[in-house]
DSSP file (Angstrom, degrees, kcal/mol; ACC not computed):
  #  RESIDUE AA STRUCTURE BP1 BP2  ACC     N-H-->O    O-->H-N    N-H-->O    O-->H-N    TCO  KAPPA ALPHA  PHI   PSI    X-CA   Y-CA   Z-CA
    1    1 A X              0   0    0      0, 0.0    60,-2.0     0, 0.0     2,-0.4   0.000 360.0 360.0 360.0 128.6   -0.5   32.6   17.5
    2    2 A X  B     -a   61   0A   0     58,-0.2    77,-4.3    75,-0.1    78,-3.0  -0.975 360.0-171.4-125.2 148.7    0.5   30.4   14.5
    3    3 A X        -     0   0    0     58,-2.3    60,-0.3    -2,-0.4     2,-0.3  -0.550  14.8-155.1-131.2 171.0    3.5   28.1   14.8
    4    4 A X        -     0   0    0     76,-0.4    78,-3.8    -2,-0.2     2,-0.7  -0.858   6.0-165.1-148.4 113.2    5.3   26.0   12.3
    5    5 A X  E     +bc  64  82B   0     58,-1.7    60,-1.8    -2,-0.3     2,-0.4  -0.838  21.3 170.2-101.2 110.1    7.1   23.2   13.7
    6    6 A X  E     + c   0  83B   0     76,-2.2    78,-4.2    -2,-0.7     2,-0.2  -0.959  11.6 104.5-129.6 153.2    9.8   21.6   10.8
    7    7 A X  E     - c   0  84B   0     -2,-0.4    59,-0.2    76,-0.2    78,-0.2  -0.851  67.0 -44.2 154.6-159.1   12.8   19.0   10.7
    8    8 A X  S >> S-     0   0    0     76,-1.3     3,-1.6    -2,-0.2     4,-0.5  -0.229  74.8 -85.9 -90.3 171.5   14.0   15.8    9.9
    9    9 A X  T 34 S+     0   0    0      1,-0.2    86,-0.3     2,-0.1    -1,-0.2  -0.446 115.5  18.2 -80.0 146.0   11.5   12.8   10.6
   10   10 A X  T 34 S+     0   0    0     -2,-0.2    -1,-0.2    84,-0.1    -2,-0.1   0.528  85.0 125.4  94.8  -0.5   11.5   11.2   13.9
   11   11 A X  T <4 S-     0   0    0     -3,-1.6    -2,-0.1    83,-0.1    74,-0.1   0.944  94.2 -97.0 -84.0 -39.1   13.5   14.7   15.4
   12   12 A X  S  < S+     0   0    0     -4,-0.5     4,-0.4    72,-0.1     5,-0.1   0.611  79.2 144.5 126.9  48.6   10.4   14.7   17.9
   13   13 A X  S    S+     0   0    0     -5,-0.2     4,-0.3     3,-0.1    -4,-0.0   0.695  73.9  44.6 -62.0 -33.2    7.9   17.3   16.1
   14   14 A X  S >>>S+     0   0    0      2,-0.2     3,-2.9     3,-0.1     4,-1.8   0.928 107.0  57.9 -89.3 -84.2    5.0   15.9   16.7
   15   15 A X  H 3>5S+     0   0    0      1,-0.4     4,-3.3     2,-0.2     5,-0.3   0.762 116.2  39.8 -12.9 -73.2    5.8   15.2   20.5
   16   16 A X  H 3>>S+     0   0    0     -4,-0.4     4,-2.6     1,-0.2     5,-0.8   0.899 109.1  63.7 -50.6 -44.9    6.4   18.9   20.9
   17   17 A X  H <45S+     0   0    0     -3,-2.9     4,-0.5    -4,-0.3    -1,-0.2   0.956 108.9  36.8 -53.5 -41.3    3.5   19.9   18.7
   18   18 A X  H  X5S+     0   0    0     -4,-1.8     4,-1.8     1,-0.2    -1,-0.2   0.883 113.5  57.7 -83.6 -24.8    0.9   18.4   20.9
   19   19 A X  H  <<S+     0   0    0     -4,-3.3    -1,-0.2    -5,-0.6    -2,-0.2   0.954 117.2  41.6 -61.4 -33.4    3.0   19.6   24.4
   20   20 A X  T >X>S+     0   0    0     -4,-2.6     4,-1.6    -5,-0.3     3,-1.5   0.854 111.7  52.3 -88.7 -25.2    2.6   23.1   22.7
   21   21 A X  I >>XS+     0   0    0     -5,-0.8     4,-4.8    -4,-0.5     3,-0.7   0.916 119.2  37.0 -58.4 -64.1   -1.0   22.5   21.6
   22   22 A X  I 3<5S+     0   0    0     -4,-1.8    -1,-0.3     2,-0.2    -2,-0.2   0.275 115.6  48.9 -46.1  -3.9   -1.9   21.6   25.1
   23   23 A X  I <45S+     0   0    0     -3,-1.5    -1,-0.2    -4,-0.2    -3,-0.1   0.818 124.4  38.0-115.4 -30.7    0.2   24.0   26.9
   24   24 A X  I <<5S-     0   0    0     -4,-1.6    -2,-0.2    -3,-0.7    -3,-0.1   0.640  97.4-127.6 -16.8 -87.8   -1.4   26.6   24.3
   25   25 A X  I  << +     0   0    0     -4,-4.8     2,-0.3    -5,-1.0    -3,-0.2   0.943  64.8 136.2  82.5  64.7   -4.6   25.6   24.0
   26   26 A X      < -     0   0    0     -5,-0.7     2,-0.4    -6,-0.2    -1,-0.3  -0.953  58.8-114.0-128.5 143.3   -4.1   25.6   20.3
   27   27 A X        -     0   0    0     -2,-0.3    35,-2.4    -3,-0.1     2,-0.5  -0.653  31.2-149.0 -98.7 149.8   -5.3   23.0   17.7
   28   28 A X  B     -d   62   0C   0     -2,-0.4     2,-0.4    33,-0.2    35,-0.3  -0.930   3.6-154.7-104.2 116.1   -2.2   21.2   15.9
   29   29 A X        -     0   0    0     33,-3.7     2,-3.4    -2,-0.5     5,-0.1  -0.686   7.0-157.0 -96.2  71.9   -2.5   20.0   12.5
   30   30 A X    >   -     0   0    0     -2,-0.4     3,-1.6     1,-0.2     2,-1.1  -0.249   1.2-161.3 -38.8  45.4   -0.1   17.2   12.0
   31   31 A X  T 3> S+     0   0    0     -2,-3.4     4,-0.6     1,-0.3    -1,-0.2   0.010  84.9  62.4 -39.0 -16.7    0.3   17.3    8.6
   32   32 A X  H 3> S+     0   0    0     -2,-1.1     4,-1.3     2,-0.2    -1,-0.3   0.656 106.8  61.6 -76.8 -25.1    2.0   13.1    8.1
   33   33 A X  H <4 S+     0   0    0     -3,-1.6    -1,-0.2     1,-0.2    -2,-0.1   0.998 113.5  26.7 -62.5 -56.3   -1.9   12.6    9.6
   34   34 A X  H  4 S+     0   0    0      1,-0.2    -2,-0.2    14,-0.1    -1,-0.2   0.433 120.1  60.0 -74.6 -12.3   -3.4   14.3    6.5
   35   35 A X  H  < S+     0   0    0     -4,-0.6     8,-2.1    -5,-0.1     2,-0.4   0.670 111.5  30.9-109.4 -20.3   -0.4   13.3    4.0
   36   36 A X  E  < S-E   42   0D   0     -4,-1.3     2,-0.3     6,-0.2     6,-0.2  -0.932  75.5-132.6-125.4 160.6   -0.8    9.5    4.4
   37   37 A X  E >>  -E   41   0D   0      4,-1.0     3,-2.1    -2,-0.4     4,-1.1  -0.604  41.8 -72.8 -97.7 172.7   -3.5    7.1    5.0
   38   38 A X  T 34 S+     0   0    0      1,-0.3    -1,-0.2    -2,-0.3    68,-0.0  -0.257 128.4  40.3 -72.0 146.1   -4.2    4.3    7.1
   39   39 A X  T 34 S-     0   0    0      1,-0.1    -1,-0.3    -3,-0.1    -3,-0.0  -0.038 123.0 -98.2 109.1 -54.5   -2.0    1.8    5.5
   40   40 A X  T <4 S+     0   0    0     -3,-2.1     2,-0.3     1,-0.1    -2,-0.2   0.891  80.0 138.3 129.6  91.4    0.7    4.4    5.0
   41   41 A X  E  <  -E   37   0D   0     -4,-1.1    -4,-1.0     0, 0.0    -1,-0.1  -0.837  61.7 -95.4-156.6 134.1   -0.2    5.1    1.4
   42   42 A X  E     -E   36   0D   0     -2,-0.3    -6,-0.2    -6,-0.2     2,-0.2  -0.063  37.3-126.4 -64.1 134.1   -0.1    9.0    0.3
   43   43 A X        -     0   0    0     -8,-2.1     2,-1.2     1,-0.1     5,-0.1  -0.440  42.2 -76.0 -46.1 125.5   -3.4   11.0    0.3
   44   44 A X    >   -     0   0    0     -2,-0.2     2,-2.0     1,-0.1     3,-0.7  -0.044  45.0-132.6  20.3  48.6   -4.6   12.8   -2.6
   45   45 A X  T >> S+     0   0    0     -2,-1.2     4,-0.6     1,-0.2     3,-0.5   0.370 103.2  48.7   8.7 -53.2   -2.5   16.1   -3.1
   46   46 A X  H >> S+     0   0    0     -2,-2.0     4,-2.2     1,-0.3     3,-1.7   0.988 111.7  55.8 -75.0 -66.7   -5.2   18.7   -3.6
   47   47 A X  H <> S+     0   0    0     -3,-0.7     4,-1.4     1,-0.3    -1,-0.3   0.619 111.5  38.3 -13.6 -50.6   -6.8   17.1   -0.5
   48   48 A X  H <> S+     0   0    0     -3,-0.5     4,-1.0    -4,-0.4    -1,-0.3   0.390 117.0  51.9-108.6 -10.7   -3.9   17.5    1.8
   49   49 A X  H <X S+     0   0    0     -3,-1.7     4,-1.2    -4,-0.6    -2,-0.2   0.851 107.8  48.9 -92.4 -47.1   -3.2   20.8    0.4
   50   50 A X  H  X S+     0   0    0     -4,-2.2     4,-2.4     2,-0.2    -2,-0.2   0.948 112.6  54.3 -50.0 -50.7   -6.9   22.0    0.9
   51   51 A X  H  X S+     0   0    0     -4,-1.4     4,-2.2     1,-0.3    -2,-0.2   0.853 110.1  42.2 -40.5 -76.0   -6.5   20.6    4.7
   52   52 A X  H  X S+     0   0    0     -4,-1.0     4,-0.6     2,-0.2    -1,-0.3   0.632 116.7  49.5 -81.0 -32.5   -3.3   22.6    5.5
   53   53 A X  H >X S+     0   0    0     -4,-1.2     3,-3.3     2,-0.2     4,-1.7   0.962 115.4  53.0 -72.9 -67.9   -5.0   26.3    3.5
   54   54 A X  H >X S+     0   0    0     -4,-2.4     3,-1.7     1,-0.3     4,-1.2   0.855 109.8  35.4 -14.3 -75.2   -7.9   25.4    5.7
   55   55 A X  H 3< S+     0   0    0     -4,-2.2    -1,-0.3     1,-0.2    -2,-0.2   0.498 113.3  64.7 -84.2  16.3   -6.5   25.2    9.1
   56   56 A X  H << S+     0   0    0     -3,-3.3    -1,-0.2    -4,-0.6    -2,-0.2   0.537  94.5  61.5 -82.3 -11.2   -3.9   28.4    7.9
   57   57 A X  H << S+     0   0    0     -4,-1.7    -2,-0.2    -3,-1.7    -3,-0.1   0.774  87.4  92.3 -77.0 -25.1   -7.1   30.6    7.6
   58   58 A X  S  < S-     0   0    0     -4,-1.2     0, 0.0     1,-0.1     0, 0.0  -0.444  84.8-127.2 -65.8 142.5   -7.8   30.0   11.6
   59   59 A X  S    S+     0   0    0    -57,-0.0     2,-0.2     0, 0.0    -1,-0.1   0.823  90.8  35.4 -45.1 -44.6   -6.2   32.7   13.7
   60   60 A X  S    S+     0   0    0    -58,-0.0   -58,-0.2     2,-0.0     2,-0.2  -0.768  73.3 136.5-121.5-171.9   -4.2   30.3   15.9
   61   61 A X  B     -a    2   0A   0    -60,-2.0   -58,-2.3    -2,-0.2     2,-0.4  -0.742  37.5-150.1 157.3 138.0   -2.7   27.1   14.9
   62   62 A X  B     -d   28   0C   0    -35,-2.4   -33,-3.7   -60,-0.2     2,-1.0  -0.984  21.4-176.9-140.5 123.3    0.4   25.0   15.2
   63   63 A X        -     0   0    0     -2,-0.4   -58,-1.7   -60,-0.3     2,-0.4  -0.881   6.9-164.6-133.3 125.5    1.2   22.6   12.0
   64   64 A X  B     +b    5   0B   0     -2,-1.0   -58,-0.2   -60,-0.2   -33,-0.1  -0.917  38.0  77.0-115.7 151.6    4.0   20.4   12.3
   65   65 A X        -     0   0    0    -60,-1.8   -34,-0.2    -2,-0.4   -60,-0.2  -0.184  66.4-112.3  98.1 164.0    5.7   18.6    9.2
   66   66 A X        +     0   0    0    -59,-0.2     2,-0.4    -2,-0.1   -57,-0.1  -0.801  48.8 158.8-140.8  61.2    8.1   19.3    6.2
   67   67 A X        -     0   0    0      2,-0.2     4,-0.5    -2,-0.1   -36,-0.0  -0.785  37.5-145.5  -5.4  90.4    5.8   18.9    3.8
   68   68 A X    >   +     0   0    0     -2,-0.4     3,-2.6     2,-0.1     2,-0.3   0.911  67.3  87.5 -76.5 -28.6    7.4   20.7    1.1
   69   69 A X  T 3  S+     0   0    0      1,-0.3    -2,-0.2     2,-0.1     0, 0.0  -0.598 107.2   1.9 -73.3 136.7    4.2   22.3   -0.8
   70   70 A X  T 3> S+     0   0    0     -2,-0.3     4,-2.7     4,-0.0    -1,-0.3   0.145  89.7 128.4 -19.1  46.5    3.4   25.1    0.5
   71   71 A X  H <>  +     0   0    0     -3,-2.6     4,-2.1    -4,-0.5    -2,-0.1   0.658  69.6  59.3 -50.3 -19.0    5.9   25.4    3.0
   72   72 A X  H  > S+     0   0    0     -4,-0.2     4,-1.9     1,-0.2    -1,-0.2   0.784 109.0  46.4 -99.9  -9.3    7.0   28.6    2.2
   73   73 A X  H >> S+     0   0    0      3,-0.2     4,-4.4     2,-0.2     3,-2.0   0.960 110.6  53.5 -44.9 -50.8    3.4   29.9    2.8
   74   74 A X  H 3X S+     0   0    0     -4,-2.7     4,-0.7     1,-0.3    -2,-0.2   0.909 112.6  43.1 -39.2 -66.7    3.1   28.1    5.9
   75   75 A X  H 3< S+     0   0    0     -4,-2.1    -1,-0.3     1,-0.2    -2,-0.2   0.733 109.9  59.2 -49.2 -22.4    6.3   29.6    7.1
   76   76 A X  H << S+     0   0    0     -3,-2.0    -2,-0.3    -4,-1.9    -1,-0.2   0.959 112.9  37.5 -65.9 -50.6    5.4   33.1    5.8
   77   77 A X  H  < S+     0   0    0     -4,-4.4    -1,-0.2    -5,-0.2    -2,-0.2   0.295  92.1 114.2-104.1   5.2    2.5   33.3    7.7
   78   78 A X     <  -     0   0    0     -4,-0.7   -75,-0.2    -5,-0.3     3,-0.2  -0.229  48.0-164.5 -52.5 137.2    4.2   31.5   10.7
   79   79 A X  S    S+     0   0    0    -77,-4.3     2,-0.5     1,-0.5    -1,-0.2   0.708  86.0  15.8 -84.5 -39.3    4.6   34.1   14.1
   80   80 A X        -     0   0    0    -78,-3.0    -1,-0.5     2,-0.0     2,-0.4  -0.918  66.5-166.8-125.2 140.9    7.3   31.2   15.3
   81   81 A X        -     0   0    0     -2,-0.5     2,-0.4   -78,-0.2   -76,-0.2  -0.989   3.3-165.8-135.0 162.6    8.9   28.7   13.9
   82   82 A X  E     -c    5   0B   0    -78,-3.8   -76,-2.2    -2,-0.4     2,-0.6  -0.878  15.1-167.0-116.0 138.2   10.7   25.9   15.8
   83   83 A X  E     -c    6   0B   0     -2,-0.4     2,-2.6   -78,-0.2   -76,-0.2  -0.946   9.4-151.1-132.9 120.4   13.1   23.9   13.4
   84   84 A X  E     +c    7   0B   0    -78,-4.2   -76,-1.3    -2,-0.6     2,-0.6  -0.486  20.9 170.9-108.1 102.3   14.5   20.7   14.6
   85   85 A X        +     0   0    0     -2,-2.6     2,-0.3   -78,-0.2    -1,-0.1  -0.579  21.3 171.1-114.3  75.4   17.5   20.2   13.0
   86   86 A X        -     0   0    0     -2,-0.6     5,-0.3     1,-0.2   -78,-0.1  -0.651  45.1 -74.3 -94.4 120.1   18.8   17.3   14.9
   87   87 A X     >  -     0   0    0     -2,-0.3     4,-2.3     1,-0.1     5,-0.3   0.355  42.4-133.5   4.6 110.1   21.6   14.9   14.7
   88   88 A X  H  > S+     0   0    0      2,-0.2     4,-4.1     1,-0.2    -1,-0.1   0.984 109.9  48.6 -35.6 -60.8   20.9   12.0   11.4
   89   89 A X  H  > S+     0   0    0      2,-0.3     4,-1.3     1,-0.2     5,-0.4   0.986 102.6  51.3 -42.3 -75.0   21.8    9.5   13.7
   90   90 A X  H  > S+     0   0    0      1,-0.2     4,-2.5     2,-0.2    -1,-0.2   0.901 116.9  47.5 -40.2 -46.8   19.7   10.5   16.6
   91   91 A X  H  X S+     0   0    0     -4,-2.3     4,-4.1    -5,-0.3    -2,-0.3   0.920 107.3  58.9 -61.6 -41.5   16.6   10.5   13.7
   92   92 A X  H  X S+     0   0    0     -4,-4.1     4,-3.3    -5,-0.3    -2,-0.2   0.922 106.4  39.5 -26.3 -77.5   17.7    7.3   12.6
   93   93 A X  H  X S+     0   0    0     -4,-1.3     4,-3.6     1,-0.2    -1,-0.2   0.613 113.0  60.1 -65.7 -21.3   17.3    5.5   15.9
   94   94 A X  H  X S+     0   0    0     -4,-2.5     4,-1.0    -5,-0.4     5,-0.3   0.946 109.2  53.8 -49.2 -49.6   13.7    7.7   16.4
   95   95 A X  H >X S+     0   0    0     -4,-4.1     3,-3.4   -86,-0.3     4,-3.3   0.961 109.8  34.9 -55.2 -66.4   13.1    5.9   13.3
   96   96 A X  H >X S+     0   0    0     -4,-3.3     3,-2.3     1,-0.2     4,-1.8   0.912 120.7  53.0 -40.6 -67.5   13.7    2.5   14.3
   97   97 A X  H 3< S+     0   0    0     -4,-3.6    -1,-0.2     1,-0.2    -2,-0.2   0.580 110.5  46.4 -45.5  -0.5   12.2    3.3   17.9
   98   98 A X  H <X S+     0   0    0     -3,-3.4     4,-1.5    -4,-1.0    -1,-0.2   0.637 114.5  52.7-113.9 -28.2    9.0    4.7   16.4
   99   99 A X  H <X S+     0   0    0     -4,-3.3     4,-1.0    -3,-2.3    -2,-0.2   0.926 110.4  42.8 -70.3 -30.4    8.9    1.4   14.0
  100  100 A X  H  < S+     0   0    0     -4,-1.8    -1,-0.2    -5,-0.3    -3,-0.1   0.690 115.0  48.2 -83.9 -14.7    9.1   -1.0   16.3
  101  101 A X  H  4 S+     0   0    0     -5,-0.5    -1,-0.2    -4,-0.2    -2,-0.2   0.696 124.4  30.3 -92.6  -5.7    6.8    0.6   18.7
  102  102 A X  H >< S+     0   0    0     -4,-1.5     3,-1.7     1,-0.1    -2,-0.2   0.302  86.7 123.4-116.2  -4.0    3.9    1.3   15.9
  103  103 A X  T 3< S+     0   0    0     -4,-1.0    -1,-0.1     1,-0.2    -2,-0.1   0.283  83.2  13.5 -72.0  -6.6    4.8   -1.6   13.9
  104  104 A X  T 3  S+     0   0    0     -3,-0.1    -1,-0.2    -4,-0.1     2,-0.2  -0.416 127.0  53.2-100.3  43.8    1.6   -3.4   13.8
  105  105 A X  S <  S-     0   0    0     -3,-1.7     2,-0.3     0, 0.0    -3,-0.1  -0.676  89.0 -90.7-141.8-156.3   -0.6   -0.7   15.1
  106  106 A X        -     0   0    0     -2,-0.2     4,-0.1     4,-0.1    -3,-0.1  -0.976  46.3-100.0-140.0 127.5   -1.4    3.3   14.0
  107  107 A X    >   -     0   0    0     -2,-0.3     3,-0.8     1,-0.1    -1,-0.0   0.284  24.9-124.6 -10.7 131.4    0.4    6.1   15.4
  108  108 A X  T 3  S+     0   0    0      1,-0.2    -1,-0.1     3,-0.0    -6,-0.0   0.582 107.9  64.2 -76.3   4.9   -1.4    8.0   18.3
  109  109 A X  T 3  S+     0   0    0    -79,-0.0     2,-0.5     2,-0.0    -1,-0.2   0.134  91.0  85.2 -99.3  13.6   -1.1   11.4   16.4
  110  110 A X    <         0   0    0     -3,-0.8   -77,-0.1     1,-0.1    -4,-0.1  -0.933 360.0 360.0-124.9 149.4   -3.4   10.1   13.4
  111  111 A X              0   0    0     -2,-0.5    -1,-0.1   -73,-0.0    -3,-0.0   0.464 360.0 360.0 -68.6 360.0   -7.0   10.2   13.3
């Protein structure tokens, strides 16, 4: 099964990715893991690009983020995709709530 999880940031992609990974028993490639580094400072292109070809060659797979290069692969070769196209507002206040709770630490989705 391969999944594509998309929307705006902070619509709860990740949250969902890893209930479906787990629920699944599918590995999740969070692409914001692979697109920034600790530090929050953007990864190498080619790099992040190789990651995401990589884990699209596996049979199953769930990659969440709106990563725009090669999205439309991603989606092509998606069986489902789940698009969270959620309220500005409501991502807004994910934002703040996700800054203030991560704000001197690193996200638990990143390696």
């Amino acid at each position: 099964m391969k999944i594509a999880v998309v929307g705006y940031s902070a619509s709860g992609k990740s949250t969902f990715s890893k209930k479906l990974s787990v629920h699944h028993n599918i590995p999740v490639l969070h692409i914001d893991t692979i697109y920034f580094n600790q530090g929050m400072t953007i990864n190498d292109r080619h790099e992040t690009e190789a990651r995401i070809v990589k884990m699209m060659h596996q049979s199953n797979w769930i990659i969440d983020g709106t990563y725009r290069y090669l999205a439309q692969e991603r989606l092509e070769h998606a069986d489902h995709i789940f698009l969270f196209n959620m309220n500005r507002w409501t991502c807004f206040f994910g934002l703040l709530r996700r800054y203030f709770k991560y704000r001197k630490k690193q996200r638990d989705t990143w390696h």
